[in-house]
C-alpha positions, 0 to 999 in steps of 0.5 A: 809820479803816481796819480792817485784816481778818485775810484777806492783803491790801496795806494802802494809807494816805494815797495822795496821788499826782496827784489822790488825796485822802489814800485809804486802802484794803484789795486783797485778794491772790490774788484778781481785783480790777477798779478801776473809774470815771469818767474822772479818777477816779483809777484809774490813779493808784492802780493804776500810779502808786502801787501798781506804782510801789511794788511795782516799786521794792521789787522792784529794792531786792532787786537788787545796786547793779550789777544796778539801774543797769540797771532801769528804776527809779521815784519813791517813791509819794506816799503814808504807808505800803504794807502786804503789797504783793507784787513787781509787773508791770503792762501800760501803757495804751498799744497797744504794736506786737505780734504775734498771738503777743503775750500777758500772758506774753510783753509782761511777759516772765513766759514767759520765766522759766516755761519755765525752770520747766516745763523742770526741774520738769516731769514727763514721762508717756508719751504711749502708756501715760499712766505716768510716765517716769522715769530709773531708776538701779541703786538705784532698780532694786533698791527698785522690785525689793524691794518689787515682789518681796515683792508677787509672793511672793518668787519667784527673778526673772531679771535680762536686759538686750537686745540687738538684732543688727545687721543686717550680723551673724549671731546667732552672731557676736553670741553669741561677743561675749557669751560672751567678756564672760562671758554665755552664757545667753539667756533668749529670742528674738524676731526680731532682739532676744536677751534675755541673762541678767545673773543670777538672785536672789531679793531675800529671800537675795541680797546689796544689793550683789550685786544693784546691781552685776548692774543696774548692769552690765545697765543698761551692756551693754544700753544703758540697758535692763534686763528684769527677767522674773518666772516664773509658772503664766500665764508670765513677767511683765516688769518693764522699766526704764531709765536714759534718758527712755525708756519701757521698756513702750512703747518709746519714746525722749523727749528732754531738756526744753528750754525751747524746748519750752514756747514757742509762739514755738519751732518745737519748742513751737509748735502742729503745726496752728497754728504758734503762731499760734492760727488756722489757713488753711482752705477754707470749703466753705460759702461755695464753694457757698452754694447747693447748689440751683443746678447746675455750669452755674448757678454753684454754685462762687460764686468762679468766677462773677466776670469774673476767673475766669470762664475757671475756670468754663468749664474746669469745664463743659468737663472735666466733660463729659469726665469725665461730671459732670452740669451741670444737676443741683442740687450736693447731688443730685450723687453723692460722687464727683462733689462729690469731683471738683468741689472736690478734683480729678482724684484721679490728679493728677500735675502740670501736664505729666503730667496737666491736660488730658493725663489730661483729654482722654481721652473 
């Protein structure tokens, strides 16, 4: 009689499916579990046959009467009762034709539905300072501000948002915009960027509703940007926020996450080296020259020694005459800068017209 253990596991009793005789057994879950024998066995019986044929069926069971008669729906198992079984995927047997994108994610359609995941529960960290980005709201503002402000001593602190100035205006003209909307003070100056005082409060006295409302009007004027200065013996230290996927410390602007951009298959996901691909084309400098012994004239450049590109060879010996390439000298007592000229070419190239044999022809 089968014992049942207290770790989670799928209880399978009585598989009678194609050759299985009346086999009850115990899988444990949440761990790796390989079903190995001889040929006919059995194997595949149990795993597909039976155990994903029931956790498939279960899994569409849960699906309106609309959505199934668009599933791929399978038998009932032969088998007397299936315990604790999870809804199930499985890879068939078969060699499906597949990409080299193709992986357990994209055949079973899971990638599809983990970045939809990743896109909306992912976190977002700057990749300049490593701090979590956020998007900062008056409210928060104001909490970061009272407890940051009762660490900092309860010091006054200065509420600025910035303001960068157009190139085709003036200083001024932009100092005459800001006084007509009621701000005329400036905190400071650095190059084209004003940083304009919004207000001046000292969370212990000022009132909640005062303060959101000058963040709130901060965050409007200065784009989504306030700098909250906090005056010191060693200067002012700035507390920066933002109301975008923006990193106020670095400066650097990050867009929505899609979830195109957590896909290989996307061009906005994919590898920047590999495309997606996970290998990339390179020059295998050590199959070139296999044999850095030999000299330019004894054929050091393996690939130019086949009859169809013998012509290269003997442009290099020509060229390298003219640029003052040693020929008789082994490759690797030849100088880095002639190595350079051999496999990389004349470093001023331009174009076919403009530079070979033009710029080549000179003695």
């Amino acid at each position: 009689m089968l014992q049942r253990r207290h770790d989670p596991a799928i209880v399978i009793r009585g598989a009678r499916q194609n050759n299985l005789k009346n086999l009850s057994l115990e899988i444990p879950t949440g761990e790796l579990v390989v079903v190995t024998g001889v040929s006919g066995s059995g194997k595949s019986s149990l795993v597909f046959d039976t155990l994903y044929a029931e956790g498939q069926r279960r899994y569409v069971e849960t699906f309106s009467p609309y959505a199934r008669q668009f599933l791929d729906r399978m038998d009932k198992p032969q088998v007397d009762a299936i315990e604790g079984i999870p809804p199930a995927i499985a890879i068939d047997q078969t060699n499906p034709v597949r990409t080299s994108r193709s992986t357990v994610g994209t055949m079973t359609e899971l990638n599809d539905h983990l970045k939809l995941l990743f896109s909306r529960a992912a976190q977002l960290f700057c990749r300049g300072c490593g701090q979590q980005v956020v998007r900062d709201t008056p409210a928060s503002v104001y909490e970061q501000l009272a407890a940051r402000a009762q660490t900092a001593g309860d010091t006054r602190l200065i509420v600025t948002f910035p303001v960068t100035v157009p190139k085709n205006f003036k200083e001024e003209e932009v100092q005459a915009l800001l006084k007509a909307q009621g701000y005329d003070r400036i905190h400071a100056r650095s190059g084209a960027l004003l940083e304009v005082v919004q207000d001046r409060v000292k969370m212990s006295a000022a009132e909640k509703a005062r303060v959101i409302e000058g963040i709130e009007a901060a965050l409007k004027i200065g784009q989504g940007k306030v700098n909250v200065h906090v005056p010191g013996e060693d200067g002012s230290t700035v507390w920066r926020f933002s109301s975008s996927l923006h990193c106020p410390n670095c400066d650097i602007h990050y867009s929505e996450p899609l979830p195109s951009l957590f896909s290989f298959n996307s061009p906005l996901g994919a590898c920047e080296t590999c495309r997606g691909f996970g290998r990339v084309i390179g020059i295998d400098y050590g199959l070139i020259v296999p044999d850095e012994t030999k000299t330019l004239r004894e054929g050091a450049i393996r690939p130019w020694q086949s009859p169809s590109f013998h012509e290269c060879q003997d442009d290099l010996e020509k060229y390298a005459k003219k640029r003052g390439v040693p020929l008789d000298v082994p490759f690797r007592e030849l100088s880095k800068k002639d190595r350079a000229w051999v496999l990389d070419g004349e470093p001023e190239w331009v174009s076919w017209r403009k530079s070979w044999p033009g710029a080549s022809s000179d003695g």
